[in-house]
N, CA and C atoms as a LAMMPS dump frame, in Angstrom:
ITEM: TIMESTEP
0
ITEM: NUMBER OF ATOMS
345
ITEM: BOX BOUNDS ff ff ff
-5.0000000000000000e+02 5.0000000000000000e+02
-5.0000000000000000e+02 5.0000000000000000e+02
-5.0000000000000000e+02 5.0000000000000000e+02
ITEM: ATOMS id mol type element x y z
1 1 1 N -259.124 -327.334 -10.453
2 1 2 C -260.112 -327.008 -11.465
3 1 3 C -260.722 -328.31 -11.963
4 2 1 N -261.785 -328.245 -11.895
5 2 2 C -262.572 -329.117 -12.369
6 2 3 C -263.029 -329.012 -14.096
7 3 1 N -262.899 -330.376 -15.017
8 3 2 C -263.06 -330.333 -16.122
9 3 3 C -264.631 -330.909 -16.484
10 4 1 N -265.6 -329.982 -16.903
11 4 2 C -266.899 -330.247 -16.74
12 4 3 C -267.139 -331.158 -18.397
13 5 1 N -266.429 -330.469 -19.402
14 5 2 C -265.992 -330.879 -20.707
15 5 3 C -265.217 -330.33 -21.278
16 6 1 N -265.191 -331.141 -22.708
17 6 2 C -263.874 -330.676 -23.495
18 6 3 C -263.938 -329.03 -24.342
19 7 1 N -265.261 -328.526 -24.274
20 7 2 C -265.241 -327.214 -24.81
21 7 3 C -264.939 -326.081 -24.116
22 8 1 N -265.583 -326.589 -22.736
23 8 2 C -265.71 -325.251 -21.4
24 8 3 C -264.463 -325.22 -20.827
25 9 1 N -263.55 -324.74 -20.436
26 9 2 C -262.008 -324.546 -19.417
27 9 3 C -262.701 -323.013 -18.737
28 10 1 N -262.912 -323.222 -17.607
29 10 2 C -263.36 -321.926 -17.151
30 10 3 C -262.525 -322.351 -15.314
31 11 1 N -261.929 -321.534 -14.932
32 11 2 C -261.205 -321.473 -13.813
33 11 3 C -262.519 -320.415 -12.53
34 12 1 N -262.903 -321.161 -11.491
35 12 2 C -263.836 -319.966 -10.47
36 12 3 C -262.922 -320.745 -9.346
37 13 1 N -262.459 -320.22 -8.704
38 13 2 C -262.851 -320.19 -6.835
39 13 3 C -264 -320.612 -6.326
40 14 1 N -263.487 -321.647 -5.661
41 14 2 C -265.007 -322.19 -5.248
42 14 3 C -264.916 -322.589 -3.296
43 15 1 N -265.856 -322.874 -2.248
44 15 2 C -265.299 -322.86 -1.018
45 15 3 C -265.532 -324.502 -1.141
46 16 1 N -265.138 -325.138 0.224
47 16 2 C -264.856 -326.335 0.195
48 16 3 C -265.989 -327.087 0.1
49 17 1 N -267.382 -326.679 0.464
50 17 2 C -268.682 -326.926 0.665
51 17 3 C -269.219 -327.047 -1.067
52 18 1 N -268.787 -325.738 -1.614
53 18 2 C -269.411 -325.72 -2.946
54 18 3 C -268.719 -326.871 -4.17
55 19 1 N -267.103 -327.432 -3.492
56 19 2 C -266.683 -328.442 -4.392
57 19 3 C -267.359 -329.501 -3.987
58 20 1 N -267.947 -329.983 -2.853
59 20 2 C -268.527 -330.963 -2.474
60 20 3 C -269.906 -330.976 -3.056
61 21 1 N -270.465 -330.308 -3.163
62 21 2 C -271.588 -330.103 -3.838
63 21 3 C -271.723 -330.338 -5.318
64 22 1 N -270.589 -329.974 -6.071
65 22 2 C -270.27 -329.954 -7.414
66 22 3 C -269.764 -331.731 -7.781
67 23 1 N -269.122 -332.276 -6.897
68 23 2 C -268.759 -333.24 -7.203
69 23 3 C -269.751 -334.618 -7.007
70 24 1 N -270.853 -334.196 -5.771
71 24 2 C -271.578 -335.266 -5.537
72 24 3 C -272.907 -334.885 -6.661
73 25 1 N -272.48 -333.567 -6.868
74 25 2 C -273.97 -333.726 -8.394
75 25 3 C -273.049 -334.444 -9.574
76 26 1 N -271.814 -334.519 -9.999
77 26 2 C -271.435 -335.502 -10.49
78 26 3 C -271.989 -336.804 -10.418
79 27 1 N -272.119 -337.273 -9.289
80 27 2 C -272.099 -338.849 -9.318
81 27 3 C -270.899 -339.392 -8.636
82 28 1 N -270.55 -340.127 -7.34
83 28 2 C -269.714 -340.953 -7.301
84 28 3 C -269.024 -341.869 -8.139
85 29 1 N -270.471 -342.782 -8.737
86 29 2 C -270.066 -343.475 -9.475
87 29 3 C -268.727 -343.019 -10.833
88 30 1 N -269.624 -341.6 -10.893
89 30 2 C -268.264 -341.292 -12.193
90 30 3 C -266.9 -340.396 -11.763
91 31 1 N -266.385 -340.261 -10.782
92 31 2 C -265.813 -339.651 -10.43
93 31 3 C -264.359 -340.364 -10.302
94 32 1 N -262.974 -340.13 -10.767
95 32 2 C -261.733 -340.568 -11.005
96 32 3 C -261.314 -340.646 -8.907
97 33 1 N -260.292 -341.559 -9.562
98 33 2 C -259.247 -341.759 -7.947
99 33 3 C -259.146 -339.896 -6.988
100 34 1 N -258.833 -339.36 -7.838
101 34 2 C -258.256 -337.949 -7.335
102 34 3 C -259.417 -337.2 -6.666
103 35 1 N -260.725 -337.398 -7.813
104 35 2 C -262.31 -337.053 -7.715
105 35 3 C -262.677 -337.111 -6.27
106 36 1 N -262.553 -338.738 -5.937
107 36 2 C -262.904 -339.46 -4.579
108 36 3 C -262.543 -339.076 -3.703
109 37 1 N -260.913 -339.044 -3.804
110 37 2 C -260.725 -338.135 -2.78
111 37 3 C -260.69 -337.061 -1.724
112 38 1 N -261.031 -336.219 -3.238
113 38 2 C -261.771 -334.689 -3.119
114 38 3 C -262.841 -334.44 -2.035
115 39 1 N -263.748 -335.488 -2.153
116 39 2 C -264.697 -335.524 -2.13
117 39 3 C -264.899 -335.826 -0.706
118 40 1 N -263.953 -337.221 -0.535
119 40 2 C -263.575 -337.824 1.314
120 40 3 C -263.513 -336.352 1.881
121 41 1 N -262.477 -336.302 1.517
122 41 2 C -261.869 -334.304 2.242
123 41 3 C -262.724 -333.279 2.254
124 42 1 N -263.547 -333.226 1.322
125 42 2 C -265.004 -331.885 1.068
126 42 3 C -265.812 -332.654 1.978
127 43 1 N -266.178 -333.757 2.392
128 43 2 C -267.538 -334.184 3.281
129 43 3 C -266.825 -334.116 4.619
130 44 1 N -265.719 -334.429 4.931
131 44 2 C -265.053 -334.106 6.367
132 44 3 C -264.942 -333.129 7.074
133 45 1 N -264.538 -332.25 5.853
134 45 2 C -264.223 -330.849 6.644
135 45 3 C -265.323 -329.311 5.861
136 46 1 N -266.047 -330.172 5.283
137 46 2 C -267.124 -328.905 5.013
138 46 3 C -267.599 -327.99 6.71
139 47 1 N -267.596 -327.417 6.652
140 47 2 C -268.204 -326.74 8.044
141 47 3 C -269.574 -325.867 8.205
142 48 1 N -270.309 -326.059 6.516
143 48 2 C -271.36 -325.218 6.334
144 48 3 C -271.748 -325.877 5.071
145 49 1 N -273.207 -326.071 5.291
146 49 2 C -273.734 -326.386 3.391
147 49 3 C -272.709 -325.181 2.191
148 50 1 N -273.365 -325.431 1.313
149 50 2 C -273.07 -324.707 0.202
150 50 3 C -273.363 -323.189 -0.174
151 51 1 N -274.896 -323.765 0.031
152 51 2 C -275.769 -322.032 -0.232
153 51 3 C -275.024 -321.673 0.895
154 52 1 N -274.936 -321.463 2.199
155 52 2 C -274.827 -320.857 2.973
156 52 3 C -272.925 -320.262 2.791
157 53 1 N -272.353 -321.07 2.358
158 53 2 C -270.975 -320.691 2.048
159 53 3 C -271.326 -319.98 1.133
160 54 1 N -271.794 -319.858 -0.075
161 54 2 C -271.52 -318.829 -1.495
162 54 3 C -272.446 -317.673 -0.31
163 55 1 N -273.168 -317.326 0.344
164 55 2 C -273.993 -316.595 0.861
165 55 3 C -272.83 -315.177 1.761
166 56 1 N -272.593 -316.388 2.518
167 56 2 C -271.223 -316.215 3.422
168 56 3 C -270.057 -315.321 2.667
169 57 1 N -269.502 -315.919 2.133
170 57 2 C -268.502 -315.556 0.846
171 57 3 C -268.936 -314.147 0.486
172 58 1 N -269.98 -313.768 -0.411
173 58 2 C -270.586 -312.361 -0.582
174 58 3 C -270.78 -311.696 0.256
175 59 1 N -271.36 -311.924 1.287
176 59 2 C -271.671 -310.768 2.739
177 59 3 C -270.13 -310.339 3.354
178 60 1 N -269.512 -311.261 3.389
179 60 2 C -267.818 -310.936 3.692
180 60 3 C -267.135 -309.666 2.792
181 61 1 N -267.433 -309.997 1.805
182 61 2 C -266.813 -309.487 0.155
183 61 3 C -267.664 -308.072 0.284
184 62 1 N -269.061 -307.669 0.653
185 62 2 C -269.448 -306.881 0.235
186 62 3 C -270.023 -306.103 1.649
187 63 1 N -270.058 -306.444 2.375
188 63 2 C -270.168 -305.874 3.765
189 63 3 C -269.026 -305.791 4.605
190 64 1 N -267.771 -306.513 4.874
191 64 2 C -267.072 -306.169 5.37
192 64 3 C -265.563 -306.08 4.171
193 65 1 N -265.871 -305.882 2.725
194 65 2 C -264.752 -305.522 2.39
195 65 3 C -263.677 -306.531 2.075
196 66 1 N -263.77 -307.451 2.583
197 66 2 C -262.507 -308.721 2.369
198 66 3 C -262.478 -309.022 0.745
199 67 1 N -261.151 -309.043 0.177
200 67 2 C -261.122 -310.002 -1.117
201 67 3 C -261.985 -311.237 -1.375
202 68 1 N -262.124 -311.723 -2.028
203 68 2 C -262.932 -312.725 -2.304
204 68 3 C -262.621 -313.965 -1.704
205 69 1 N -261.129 -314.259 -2.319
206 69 2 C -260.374 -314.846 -2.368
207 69 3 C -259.872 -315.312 -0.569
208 70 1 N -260.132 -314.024 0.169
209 70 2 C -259.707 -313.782 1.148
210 70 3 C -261.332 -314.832 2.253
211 71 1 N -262.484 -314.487 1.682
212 71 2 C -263.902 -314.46 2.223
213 71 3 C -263.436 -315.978 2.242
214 72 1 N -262.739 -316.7 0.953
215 72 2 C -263.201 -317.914 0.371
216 72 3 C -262.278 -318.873 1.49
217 73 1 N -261.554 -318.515 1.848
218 73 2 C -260.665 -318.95 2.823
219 73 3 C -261.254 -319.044 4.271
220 74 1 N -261.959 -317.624 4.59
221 74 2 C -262.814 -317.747 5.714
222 74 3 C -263.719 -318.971 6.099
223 75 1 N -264.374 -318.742 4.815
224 75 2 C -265.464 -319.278 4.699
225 75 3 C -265.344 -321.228 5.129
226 76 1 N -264.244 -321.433 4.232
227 76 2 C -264.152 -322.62 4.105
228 76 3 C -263.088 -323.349 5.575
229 77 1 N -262.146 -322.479 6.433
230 77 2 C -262.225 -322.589 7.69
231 77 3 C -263.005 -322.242 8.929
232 78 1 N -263.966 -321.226 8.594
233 78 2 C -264.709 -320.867 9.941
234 78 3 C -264.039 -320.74 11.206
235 79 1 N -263.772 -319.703 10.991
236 79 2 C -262.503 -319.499 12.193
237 79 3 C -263.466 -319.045 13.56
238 80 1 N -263.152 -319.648 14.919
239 80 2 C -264.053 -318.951 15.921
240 80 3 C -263.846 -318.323 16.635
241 81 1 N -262.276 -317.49 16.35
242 81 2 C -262.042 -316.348 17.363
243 81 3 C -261.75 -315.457 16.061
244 82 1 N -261.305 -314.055 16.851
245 82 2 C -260.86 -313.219 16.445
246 82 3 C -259.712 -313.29 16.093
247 83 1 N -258.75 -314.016 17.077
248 83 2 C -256.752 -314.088 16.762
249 83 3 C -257.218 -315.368 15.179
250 84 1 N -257.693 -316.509 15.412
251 84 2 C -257.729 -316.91 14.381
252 84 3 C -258.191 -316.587 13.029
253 85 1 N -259.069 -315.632 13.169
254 85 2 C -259.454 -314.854 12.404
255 85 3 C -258.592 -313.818 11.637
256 86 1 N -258.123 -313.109 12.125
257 86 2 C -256.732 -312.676 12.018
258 86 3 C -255.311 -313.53 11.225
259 87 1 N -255.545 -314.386 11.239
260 87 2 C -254.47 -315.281 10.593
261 87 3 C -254.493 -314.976 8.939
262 88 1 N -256.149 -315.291 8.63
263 88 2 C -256.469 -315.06 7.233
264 88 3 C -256.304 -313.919 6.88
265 89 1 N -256.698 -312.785 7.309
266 89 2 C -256.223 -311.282 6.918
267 89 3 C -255.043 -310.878 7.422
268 90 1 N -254.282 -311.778 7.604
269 90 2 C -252.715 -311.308 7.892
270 90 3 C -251.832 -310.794 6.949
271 91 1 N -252.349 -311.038 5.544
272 91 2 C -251.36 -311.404 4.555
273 91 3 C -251.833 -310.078 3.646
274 92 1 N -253.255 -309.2 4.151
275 92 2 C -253.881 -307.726 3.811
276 92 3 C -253.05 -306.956 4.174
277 93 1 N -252.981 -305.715 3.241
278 93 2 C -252.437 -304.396 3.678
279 93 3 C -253.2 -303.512 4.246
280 94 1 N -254.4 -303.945 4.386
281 94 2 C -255.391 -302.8 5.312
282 94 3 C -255.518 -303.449 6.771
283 95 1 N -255.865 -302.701 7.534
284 95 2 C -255.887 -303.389 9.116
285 95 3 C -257.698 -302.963 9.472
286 96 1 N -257.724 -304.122 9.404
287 96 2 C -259.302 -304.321 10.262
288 96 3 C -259.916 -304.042 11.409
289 97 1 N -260.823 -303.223 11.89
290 97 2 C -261.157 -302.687 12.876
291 97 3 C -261.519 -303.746 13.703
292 98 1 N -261.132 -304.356 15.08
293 98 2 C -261.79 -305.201 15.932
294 98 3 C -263.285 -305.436 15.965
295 99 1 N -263.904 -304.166 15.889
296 99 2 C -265.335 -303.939 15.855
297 99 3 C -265.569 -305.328 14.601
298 100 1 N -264.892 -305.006 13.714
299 100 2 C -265.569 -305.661 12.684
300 100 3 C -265.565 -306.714 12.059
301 101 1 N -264.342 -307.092 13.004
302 101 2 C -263.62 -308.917 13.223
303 101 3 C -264.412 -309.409 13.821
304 102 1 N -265.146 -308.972 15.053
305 102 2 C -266.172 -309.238 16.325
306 102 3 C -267.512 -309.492 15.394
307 103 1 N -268.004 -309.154 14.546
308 103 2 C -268.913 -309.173 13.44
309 103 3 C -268.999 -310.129 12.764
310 104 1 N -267.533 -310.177 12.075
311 104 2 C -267.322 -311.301 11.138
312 104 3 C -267.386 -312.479 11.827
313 105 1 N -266.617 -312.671 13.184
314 105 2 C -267.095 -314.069 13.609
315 105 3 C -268.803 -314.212 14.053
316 106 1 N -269.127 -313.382 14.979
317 106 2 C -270.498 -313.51 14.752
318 106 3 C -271.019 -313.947 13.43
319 107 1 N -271.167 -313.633 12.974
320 107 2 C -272.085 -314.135 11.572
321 107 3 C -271.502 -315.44 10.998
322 108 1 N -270.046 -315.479 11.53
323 108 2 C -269.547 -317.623 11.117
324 108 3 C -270.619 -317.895 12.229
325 109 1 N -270.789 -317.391 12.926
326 109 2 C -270.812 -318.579 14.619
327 109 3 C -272.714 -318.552 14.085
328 110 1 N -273.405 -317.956 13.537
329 110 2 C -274.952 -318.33 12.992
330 110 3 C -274.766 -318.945 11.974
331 111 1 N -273.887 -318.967 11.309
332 111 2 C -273.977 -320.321 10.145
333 111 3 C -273.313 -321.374 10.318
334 112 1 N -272.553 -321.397 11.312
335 112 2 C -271.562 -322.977 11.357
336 112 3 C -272.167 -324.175 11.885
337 113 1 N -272.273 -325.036 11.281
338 113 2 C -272.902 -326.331 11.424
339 113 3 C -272.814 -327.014 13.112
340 114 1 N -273.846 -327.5 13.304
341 114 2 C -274.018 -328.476 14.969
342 114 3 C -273.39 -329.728 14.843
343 115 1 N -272.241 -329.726 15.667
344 115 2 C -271.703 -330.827 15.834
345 115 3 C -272.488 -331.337 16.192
Protein backbone atom coordinates (compact mmCIF):
# COMPACT_ATOMS: atom_id res chain seq x y z
CA UNK A 1 0.00 0.00 0.00
CA UNK A 2 1.07 3.04 -0.97
CA UNK A 3 0.89 6.22 1.41
CA UNK A 4 -0.30 9.14 -0.86
CA UNK A 5 -0.75 11.29 2.62
CA UNK A 6 -1.31 11.56 6.07
CA UNK A 7 -5.23 11.96 5.83
CA UNK A 8 -6.07 9.35 2.97
CA UNK A 9 -5.22 5.34 4.14
CA UNK A 10 -7.23 3.79 1.42
CA UNK A 11 -6.09 0.06 0.56
CA UNK A 12 -7.04 -0.89 -3.75
CA UNK A 13 -5.46 -3.76 -5.61
CA UNK A 14 -3.63 -2.54 -8.13
CA UNK A 15 -1.75 -4.77 -11.29
CA UNK A 16 1.93 -4.48 -11.63
CA UNK A 17 1.71 -1.99 -14.62
CA UNK A 18 -0.71 0.32 -12.65
CA UNK A 19 1.98 0.47 -9.55
CA UNK A 20 4.47 1.47 -12.05
CA UNK A 21 2.52 4.05 -13.29
CA UNK A 22 1.57 5.37 -9.85
CA UNK A 23 5.01 5.51 -8.73
CA UNK A 24 6.73 7.13 -11.77
CA UNK A 25 3.85 9.94 -11.53
CA UNK A 26 5.42 10.26 -8.16
CA UNK A 27 8.71 11.27 -9.25
CA UNK A 28 11.84 9.22 -8.87
CA UNK A 29 13.39 11.82 -7.43
CA UNK A 30 10.96 11.48 -4.37
CA UNK A 31 10.59 8.09 -3.99
CA UNK A 32 12.22 6.08 -0.65
CA UNK A 33 14.87 2.95 -0.99
CA UNK A 34 11.80 0.41 -0.95
CA UNK A 35 9.89 3.01 -3.60
CA UNK A 36 12.95 2.36 -6.09
CA UNK A 37 12.81 -0.75 -5.90
CA UNK A 38 9.29 -1.18 -6.61
CA UNK A 39 9.68 0.47 -9.32
CA UNK A 40 13.14 -1.56 -10.82
CA UNK A 41 10.60 -4.66 -10.49
CA UNK A 42 7.27 -2.76 -12.01
CA UNK A 43 9.48 -1.58 -15.23
CA UNK A 44 10.97 -5.22 -15.66
CA UNK A 45 8.26 -7.22 -15.47
CA UNK A 46 5.27 -5.01 -16.48
CA UNK A 47 3.98 -7.05 -19.51
CA UNK A 48 1.29 -4.45 -20.62
CA UNK A 49 0.87 -0.55 -20.14
CA UNK A 50 -1.52 0.38 -17.52
CA UNK A 51 -4.75 1.41 -19.27
CA UNK A 52 -4.60 -1.71 -20.95
CA UNK A 53 -4.13 -3.76 -17.59
CA UNK A 54 -7.08 -1.88 -15.58
CA UNK A 55 -8.98 -2.59 -19.12
CA UNK A 56 -7.87 -6.21 -19.00
CA UNK A 57 -8.64 -6.66 -15.30
CA UNK A 58 -12.52 -5.60 -15.96
CA UNK A 59 -13.19 -7.60 -19.16
CA UNK A 60 -11.82 -10.72 -17.11
CA UNK A 61 -14.03 -9.71 -13.99
CA UNK A 62 -17.02 -9.02 -16.06
CA UNK A 63 -17.01 -11.17 -19.12
CA UNK A 64 -15.50 -14.14 -18.06
CA UNK A 65 -16.48 -14.05 -14.36
CA UNK A 66 -13.01 -14.29 -12.57
CA UNK A 67 -12.60 -12.51 -9.05
CA UNK A 68 -10.91 -9.49 -9.32
CA UNK A 69 -8.37 -10.33 -7.35
CA UNK A 70 -8.08 -13.42 -9.43
CA UNK A 71 -8.12 -11.03 -13.10
CA UNK A 72 -5.36 -8.98 -11.09
CA UNK A 73 -3.03 -11.82 -10.97
CA UNK A 74 -3.74 -12.68 -14.60
CA UNK A 75 -3.28 -9.67 -15.66
CA UNK A 76 -0.09 -8.87 -14.12
CA UNK A 77 1.47 -12.44 -15.30
CA UNK A 78 0.01 -12.88 -18.74
CA UNK A 79 -0.01 -16.31 -18.86
CA UNK A 80 0.29 -17.85 -22.62
CA UNK A 81 -1.17 -21.12 -22.38
CA UNK A 82 -4.05 -22.55 -21.08
CA UNK A 83 -2.18 -25.16 -18.36
CA UNK A 84 -0.57 -21.90 -17.20
CA UNK A 85 -3.49 -20.30 -17.14
CA UNK A 86 -4.97 -22.72 -15.08
CA UNK A 87 -2.48 -22.31 -12.32
CA UNK A 88 -4.22 -18.94 -11.37
CA UNK A 89 -7.73 -20.37 -11.20
CA UNK A 90 -6.57 -23.33 -9.41
CA UNK A 91 -7.21 -22.08 -6.09
CA UNK A 92 -11.42 -21.36 -7.57
CA UNK A 93 -14.18 -23.54 -6.65
CA UNK A 94 -15.84 -23.22 -9.99
CA UNK A 95 -14.21 -25.07 -12.99
CA UNK A 96 -13.81 -23.15 -16.15
CA UNK A 97 -14.93 -24.20 -19.40
CA UNK A 98 -11.80 -24.73 -21.86
CA UNK A 99 -13.83 -22.81 -24.38
CA UNK A 100 -13.30 -19.97 -22.20
CA UNK A 101 -9.68 -20.35 -21.01
CA UNK A 102 -9.01 -20.48 -24.98
CA UNK A 103 -10.63 -16.85 -24.88
CA UNK A 104 -9.02 -15.62 -22.00
CA UNK A 105 -5.65 -16.26 -23.42
CA UNK A 106 -6.61 -14.93 -26.66
CA UNK A 107 -7.41 -11.61 -25.50
CA UNK A 108 -3.75 -11.65 -23.18
CA UNK A 109 -2.07 -12.65 -26.49
CA UNK A 110 -3.79 -8.95 -28.27
CA UNK A 111 -2.63 -7.03 -25.45
CA UNK A 112 0.77 -8.37 -24.44
CA UNK A 113 3.55 -6.21 -25.23
CA UNK A 114 6.37 -6.87 -28.40
CA UNK A 115 9.36 -8.05 -27.24
Amino acid sequence: MIKISDKTEKEKNLTIPEVKRLLESLGEENLDQFQRRTLDYTSKFSKVEADAAEKLTEKLVQEFGLEKEEAIQVVGCMPESIEELRVFLAAGRKIIETSKLEAIVSLLDKHRKLK
